[in-house]
C-alpha atoms as one frame of an Amber mdcrd trajectory, in Angstrom:
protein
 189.163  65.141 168.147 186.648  62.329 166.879 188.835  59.054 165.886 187.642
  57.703 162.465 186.424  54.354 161.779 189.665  52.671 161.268 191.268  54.017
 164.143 187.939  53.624 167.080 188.412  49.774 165.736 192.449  49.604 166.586
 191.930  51.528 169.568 192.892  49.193 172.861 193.095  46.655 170.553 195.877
  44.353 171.021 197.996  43.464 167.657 200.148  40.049 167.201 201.933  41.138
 163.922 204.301  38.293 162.221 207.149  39.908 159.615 207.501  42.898 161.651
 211.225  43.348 160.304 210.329  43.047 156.761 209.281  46.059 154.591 205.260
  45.731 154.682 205.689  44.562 158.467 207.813  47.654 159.251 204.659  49.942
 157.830 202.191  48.382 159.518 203.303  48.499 162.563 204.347  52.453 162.022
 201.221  53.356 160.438 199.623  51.529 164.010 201.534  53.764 166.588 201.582
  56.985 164.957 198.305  57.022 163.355 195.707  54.510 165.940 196.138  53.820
 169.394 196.344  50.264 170.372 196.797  48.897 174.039 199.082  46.679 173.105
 201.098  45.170 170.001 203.046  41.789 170.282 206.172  41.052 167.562 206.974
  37.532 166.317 210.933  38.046 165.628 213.170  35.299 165.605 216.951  35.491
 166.350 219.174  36.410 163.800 222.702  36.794 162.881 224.081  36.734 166.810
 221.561  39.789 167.150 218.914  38.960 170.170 215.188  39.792 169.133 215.416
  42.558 171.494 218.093  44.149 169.236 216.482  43.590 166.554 213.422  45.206
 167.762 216.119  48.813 168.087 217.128  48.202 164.677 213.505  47.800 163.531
 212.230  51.290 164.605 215.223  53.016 163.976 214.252  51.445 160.330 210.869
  52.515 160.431 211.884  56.171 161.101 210.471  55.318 164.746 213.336  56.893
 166.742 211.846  60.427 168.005 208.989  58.894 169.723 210.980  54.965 170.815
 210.293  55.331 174.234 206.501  55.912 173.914 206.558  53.379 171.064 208.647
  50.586 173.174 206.028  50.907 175.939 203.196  49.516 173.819 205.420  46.514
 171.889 206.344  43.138 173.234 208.431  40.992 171.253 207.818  37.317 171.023
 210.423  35.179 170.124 209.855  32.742 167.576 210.695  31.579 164.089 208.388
  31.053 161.055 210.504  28.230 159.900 209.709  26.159 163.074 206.772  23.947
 164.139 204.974  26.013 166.136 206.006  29.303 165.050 208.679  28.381 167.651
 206.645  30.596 170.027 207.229  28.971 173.972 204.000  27.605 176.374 204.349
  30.821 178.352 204.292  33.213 175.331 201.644  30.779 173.768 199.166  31.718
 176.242 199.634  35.440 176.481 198.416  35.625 172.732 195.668  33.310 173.771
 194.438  35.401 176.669 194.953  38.792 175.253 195.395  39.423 171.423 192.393
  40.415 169.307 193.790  41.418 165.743 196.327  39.128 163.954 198.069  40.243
 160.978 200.412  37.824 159.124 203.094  39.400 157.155 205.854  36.815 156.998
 207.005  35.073 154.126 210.319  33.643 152.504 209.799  35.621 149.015 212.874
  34.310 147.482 212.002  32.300 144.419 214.521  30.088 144.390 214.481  29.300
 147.651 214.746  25.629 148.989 211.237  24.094 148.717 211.157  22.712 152.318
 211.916  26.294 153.527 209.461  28.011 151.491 206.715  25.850 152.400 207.958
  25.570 156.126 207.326  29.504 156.236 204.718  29.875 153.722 202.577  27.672
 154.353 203.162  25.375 157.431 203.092  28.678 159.444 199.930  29.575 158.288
 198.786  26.396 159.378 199.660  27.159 163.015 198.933  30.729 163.098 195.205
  29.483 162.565 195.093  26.889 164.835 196.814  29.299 167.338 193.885  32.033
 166.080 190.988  29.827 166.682 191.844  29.298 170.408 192.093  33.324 170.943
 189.450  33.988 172.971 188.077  37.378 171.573 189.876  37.846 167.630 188.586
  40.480 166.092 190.242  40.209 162.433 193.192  38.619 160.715 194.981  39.341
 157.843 197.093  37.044 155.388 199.131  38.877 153.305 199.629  36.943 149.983
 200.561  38.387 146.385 199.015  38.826 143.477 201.199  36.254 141.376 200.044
  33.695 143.992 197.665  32.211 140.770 200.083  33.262 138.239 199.118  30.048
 136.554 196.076  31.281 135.690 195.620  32.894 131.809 194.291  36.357 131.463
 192.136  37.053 134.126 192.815  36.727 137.862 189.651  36.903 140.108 189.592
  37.717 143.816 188.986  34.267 144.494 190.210  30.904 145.318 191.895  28.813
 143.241 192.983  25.084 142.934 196.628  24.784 144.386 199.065  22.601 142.651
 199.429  20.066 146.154 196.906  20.506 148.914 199.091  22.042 152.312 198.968
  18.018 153.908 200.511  16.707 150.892 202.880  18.716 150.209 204.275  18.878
 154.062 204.104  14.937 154.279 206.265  15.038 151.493 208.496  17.201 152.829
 208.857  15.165 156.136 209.838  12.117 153.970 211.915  13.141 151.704 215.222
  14.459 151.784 216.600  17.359 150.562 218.166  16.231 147.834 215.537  14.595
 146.288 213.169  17.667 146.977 215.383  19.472 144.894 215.632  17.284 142.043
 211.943  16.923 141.798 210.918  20.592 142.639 210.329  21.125 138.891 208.015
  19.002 138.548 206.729  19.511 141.622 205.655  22.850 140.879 203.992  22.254
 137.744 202.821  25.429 135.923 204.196  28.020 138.705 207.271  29.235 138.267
 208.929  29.262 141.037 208.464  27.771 145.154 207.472  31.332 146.397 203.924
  31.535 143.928 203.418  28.080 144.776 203.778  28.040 148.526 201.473  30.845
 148.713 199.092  29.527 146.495 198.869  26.438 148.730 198.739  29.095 151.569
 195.324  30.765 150.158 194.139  26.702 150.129 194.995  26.665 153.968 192.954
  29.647 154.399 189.870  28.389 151.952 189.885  25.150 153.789 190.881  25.649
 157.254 189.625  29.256 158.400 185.636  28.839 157.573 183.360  30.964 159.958
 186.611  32.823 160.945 187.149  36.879 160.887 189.662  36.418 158.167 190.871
  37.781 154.704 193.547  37.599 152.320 195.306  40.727 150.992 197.315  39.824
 147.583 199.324  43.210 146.595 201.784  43.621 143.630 204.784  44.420 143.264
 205.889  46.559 146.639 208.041  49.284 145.912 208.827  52.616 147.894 206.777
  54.962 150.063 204.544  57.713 148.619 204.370  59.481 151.417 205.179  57.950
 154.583 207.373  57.773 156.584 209.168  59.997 153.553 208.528  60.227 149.973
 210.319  57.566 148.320 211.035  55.408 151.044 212.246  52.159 150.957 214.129
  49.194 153.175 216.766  48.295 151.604 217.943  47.436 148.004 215.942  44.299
 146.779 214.052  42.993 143.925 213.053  45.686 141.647 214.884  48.218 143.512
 217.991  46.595 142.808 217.585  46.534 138.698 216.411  50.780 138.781 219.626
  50.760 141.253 221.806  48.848 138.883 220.293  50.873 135.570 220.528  54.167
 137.141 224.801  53.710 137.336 224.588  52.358 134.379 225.131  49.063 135.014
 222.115  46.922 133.882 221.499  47.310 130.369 219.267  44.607 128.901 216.533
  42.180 130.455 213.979  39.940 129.489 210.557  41.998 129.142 207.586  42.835
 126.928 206.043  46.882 126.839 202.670  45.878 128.711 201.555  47.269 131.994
 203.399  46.396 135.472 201.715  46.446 138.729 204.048  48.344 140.980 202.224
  49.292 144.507 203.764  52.339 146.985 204.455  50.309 149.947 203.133  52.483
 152.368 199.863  52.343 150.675 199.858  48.446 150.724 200.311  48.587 154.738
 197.276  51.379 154.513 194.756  48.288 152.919 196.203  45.860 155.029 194.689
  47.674 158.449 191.770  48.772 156.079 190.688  44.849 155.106 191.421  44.047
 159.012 188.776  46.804 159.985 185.899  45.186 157.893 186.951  41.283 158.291
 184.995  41.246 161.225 182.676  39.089 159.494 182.691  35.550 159.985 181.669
  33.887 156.414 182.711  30.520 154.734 184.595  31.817 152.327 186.850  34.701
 153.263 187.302  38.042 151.521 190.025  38.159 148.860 191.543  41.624 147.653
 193.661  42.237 144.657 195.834  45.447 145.020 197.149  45.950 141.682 196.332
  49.359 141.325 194.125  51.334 139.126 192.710  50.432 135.585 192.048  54.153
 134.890 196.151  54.880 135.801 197.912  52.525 134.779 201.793  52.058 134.166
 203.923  50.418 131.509 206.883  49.233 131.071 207.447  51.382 128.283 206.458
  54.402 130.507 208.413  53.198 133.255 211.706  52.865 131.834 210.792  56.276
 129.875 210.538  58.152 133.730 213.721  56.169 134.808 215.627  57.242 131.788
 215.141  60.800 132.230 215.552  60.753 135.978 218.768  59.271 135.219 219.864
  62.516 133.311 218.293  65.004 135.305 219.450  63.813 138.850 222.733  60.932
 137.695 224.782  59.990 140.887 228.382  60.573 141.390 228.927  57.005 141.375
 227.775  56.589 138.102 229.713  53.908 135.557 228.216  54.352 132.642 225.266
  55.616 130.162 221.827  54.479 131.463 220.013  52.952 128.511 217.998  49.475
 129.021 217.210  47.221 126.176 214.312  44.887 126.851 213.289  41.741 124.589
 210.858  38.889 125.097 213.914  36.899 122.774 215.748  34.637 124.978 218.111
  34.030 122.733 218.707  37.928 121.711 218.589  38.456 125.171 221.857  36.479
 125.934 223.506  38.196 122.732 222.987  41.218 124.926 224.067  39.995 127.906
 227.297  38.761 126.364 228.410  41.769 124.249 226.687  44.869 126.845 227.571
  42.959 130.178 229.825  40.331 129.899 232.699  41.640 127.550 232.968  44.849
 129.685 233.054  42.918 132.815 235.718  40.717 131.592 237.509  43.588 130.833
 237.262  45.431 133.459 238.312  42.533 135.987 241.198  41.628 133.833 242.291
  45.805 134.319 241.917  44.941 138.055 244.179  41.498 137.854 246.663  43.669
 136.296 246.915  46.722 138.674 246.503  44.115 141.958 242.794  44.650 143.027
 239.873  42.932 143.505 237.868  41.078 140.700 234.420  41.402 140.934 232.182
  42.263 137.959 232.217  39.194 136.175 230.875  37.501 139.143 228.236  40.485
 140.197 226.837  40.370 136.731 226.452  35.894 136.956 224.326  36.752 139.747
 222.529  39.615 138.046 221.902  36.938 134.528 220.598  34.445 137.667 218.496
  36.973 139.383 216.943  38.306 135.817 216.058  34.786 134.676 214.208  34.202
 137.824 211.898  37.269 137.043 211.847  36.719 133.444 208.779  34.675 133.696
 206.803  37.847 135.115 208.361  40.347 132.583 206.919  38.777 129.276 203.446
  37.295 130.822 200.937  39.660 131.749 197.609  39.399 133.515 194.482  41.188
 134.604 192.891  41.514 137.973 189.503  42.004 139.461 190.049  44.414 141.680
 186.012  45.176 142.691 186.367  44.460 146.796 189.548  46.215 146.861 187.517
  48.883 144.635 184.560  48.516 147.270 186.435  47.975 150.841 188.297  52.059
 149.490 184.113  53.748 148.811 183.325  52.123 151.949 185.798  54.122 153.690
 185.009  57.471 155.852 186.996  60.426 154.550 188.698  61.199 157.704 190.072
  57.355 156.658 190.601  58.028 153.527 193.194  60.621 154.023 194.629  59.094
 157.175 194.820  55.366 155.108 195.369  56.499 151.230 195.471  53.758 149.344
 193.128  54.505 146.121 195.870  54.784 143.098 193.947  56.342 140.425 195.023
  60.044 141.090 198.746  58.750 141.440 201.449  60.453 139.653 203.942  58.084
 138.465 206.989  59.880 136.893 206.856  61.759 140.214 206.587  59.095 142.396
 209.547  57.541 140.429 211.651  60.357 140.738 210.830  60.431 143.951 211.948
  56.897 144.602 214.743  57.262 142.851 216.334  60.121 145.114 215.729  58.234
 148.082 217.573  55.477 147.193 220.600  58.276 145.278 220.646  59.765 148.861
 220.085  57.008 151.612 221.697  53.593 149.719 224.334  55.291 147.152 225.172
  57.874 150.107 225.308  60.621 147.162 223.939  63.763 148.866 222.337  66.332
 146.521 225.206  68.605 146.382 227.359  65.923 144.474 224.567  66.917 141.302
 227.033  69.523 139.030 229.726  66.632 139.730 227.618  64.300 138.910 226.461
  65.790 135.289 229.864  66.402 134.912 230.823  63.042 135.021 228.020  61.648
 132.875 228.857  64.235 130.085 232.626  62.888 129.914 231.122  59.223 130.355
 228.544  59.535 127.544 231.136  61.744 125.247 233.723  58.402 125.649 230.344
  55.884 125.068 230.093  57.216 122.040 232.883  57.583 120.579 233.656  54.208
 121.208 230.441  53.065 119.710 231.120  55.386 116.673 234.788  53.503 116.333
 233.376  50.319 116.851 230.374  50.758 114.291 233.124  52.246 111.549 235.766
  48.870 111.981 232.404  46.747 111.669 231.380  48.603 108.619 235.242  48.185
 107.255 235.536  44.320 107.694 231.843  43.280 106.472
């Protein structure tokens, strides 16, 4: 059978991929064995938590539903062992000069995307990385195409419209990392507000340095950037729904499915959420036509589709119904979420729908002998929701015309091997969809549990109520 495009340019290739453990790194690296047919792909995985790189390598395609085919897989991956957060990329001489002599693609996937991470760590990995993946890249002796991944809230700075284009960073890269190597961390703390002027946080500012690294040091290279939303779970592959593990976003449907979650800081406007197996698909897409050298490398924003696009509104709509059609056995409590762009409403809300129950739930605990938790899960959950505030009440558009361009310029047989076009997407299902992934694989509710589970929620709702009904009436009595 004739390969397509995509795949006759991955084929004998050789691949040095960089966040291979992380979700998008995981994808790519799937979508590369089962679907091209490289000669080779190298992994940059560091050691972590007493586990070698080797074992994390098992873990990894057990993860990336890589397990019936691990021993054709294995024979095409090498792991190099090295850490983002060192000079270097920590990678030895030896190892050094095997991606010098034989690599051809490059895709960078590695990032710390923890906002409130440590400055000096976020720009260690964010940005001082990039630095020596380039340097490393211009003295490979026959690169194809690289790829920096980089967000789309990388210029959330910017009013309205977002182009795909450079902008001004806050700090150029050798500023910022001169400051870091005199200054301790301490005082990097202190002065990280300021610091960061109008972004919000050190993970949109390290990467927006990072696209300045790029503009400035990877002219006349086969490079572009790839700036996706907000990554949720697969669409299709390697299973509907699919996703890593419970983080970011995933957490708060998580925590408002059971009930849990029931107010955050948000406006009604649209959201740019992107299937993360169709984020991986553009990723090996841009590689295939970055062959280009130019001065000013190819930028794509993956935000989606103007003519389908989601809402808040809509979203918490699907995730409301989905939570009474398919509730979990674990369930806690009604799933309503109230969202307001009032700060000060907002911790009303917080104290009377989160706080007062937790209290009182932990003080039922103290009093039969067991564990106190909720107080503290829901401190976290206030600290977690005030660090995504900021991108719940702004809103911006995108330019999306190369991403728009790079998907017409695609052969068919690509386009249905490497989906990535959004416009014919549907989103309740894809939520529901999502949503019984995470019921099934995180919760560890099988399907069955479902008349149990309605069950439940009909007693739950039944006591809700009533207690709202008694509350409302003594409220109504004393004022």
């Amino acid at each position: 059978m004739a390969l397509s495009q995509i795949q006759e340019f991955y084929k004998n290739q050789t691949v040095f991929i960089t966040g291979s453990t992380g979700l998008l790194g995981k994808l790519v690296l799937r979508k590369l064995l089962t679907t091209c047919e490289p000669k080779k792909i190298y992994l940059l995985i560091r050691q972590h938590k007493e586990k070698s790189p080797e074992e994390r390598l098992e873990i990894l395609l057990e993860r990336a539903d890589l397990r019936r085919d691990k021993s054709e897989f294995k024979g095409k991956i090498s792991v190099i062992e090295g850490d983002c957060s060192l000079p270097g990329l920590g990678i030895s001489q030896d190892d050094r000069e095997t991606l010098v002599n034989e690599t051809t693609c490059i895709i960078h996937v590695a990032a710390i995307v923890k906002f409130s991470e440590h400055l000096r760590l976020a720009a260690y990995v964010n940005v001082r990385a990039v630095q020596d993946l380039l340097h490393l890249a211009k003295q490979v002796r026959d690169l194809k195409a690289m790829v920096h991944v980089s967000t789309a809230y990388s210029n959330c700075n910017q009013k309205d419209l977002i182009k795909e284009q450079f902008y001004e960073p806050g700090m150029t890269a050798t500023k910022l990392l001169k400051m870091l190597e005199s200054t301790d961390d301490e005082t990097i703390t202190n002065n990280t507000p300021e610091l960061l002027g109008s972004w919000p946080n050190t993970y949109t500012f390290t990467k927006a340095v990072a696209e300045n690294v790029i503009k400035t040091e990877a002219q006349d290279m086969p490079i572009c950037i790839v700036r996706p939303g907000i990554v949720v779970g697969a669409l299709q592959e390697p299973a509907p729904g699919w996703q890593d593990a419970i983080q970011g976003i995933t957490a708060f449907f998580i925590g408002a499915y059971l009930g849990l979650i029931h107010c955050q800081l948000a406006d009604t406007k649209p959201i740019y959420l992107i299937p993360s197996d169709y984020t991986a698909n553009i990723i090996l897409s841009a590689a295939c036509h970055a062959t280009e050298k130019s001065s000013l490398p190819p930028i794509y924003n993956y935000t989606g589709s103007e003519k389908n696009v989601l809402t808040k509104t809509k979203l918490y709509e699907y995730g409301k119904v989905t939570a009474k059609l398919y509730p979990s056995a674990h369930v806690i409590n009604v799933c309503f979420v109230i969202s307001t762009t009032n700060k000060y409403y907002l911790k009303f809300l917080q104290f009377w729908l989160h706080l007062v129950p937790a209290y009182s739930v932990d003080l039922i605990c103290l009093c039969l002998g067991k564990k106190r938790r909720f107080v503290k899960m829901y401190q976290k959950l206030h600290k977690v929701c005030g660090e995504v505030g900021y991108f719940n009440v702004n809103f911006w558009k995108y330019e999306t015309s190369n991403s728009e361009m790079l998907w017409k310029a695609l052969m068919e047989k690509d386009r249905e091997l490497f989906p990535f076009n959004m416009e014919n997407l549907e989103w309740k299902s894809f939520f529901e969809m999502c949503s019984m992934y995470a019921r099934i694989h995180f919760l560890k509710d099988p399907m069955h549990t479902l008349p149990q589970a309605k069950r439940k929620l009909k007693c739950i709702s039944f006591l809700y109520y009533c207690i709202a009904f008694a509350l409302v009436c003594v409220l109504w009595r004393l004022f």
